[in-house]
N, C-alpha and C positions, 0 to 999 in steps of 0.2 A: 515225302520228298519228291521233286517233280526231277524228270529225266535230265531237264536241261542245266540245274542245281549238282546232279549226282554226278553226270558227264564233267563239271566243271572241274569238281572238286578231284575228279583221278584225275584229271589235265595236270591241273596242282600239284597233288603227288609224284606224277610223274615227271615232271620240271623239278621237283622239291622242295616246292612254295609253299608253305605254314595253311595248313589247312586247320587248326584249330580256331574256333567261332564259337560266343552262343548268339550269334544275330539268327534270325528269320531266315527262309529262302533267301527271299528277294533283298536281304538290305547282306547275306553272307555273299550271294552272287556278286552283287558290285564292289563288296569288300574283295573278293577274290579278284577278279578282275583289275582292282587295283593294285594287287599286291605281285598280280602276273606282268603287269604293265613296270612296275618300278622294280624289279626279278630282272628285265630286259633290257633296262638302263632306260625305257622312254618314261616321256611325261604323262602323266596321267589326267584324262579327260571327264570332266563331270556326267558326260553322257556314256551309258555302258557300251551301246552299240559301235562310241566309237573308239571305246577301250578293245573290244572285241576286232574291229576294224587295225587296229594299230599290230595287237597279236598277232593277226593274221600274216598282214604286211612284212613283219619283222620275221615271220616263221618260215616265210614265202607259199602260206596257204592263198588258192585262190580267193579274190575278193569281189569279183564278177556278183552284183548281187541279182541277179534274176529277177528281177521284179518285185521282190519279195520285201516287207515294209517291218518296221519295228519289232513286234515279237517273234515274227517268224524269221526275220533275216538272223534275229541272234540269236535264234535256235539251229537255225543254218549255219551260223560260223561256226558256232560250239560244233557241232558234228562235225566239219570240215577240219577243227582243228584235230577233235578227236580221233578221225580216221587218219590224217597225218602222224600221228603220234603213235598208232597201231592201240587206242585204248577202245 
């Protein structure tokens, strides 16, 4: 289970969002993300980054992305949301 999977899914919990799955990593990540996206009332975007992008906005986590390009920016949000959240 990689970090950025495992961090999502306490996010989840911790909001209260249905973290039961049998998908993969990567297709339960964007399942989640979708499910934290429609949890918030927003619309949900086919790209995850900019699912992650929207949580952010909506949580009022910074969204300053540093430079930083596809996998690592959203491994960046995830942290960001996480340390918001105190997970």
């Amino acid at each position: 289970m990689t970090d950025q999977f495992q961090n999502l899914k306490i996010i989840c919990q911790l909001l209260g969002v249905d973290t039961n799955t049998t998908l993969s990593d990567c297709d339960a990540i964007k399942e989640y993300l979708q499910r934290l996206v429609q949890f918030f009332g927003l619309s949900a975007q086919n790209e995850p980054n900019e699912n992650l992008k929207l949580i952010c906005y909506f949580l009022g986590v910074d969204i300053n992305e540093n430079g930083l390009k596809d996998c690592e920016l959203s491994k960046d949000y995830v942290k960001r949301i996480s340390t918001m959240l105190g997970a």
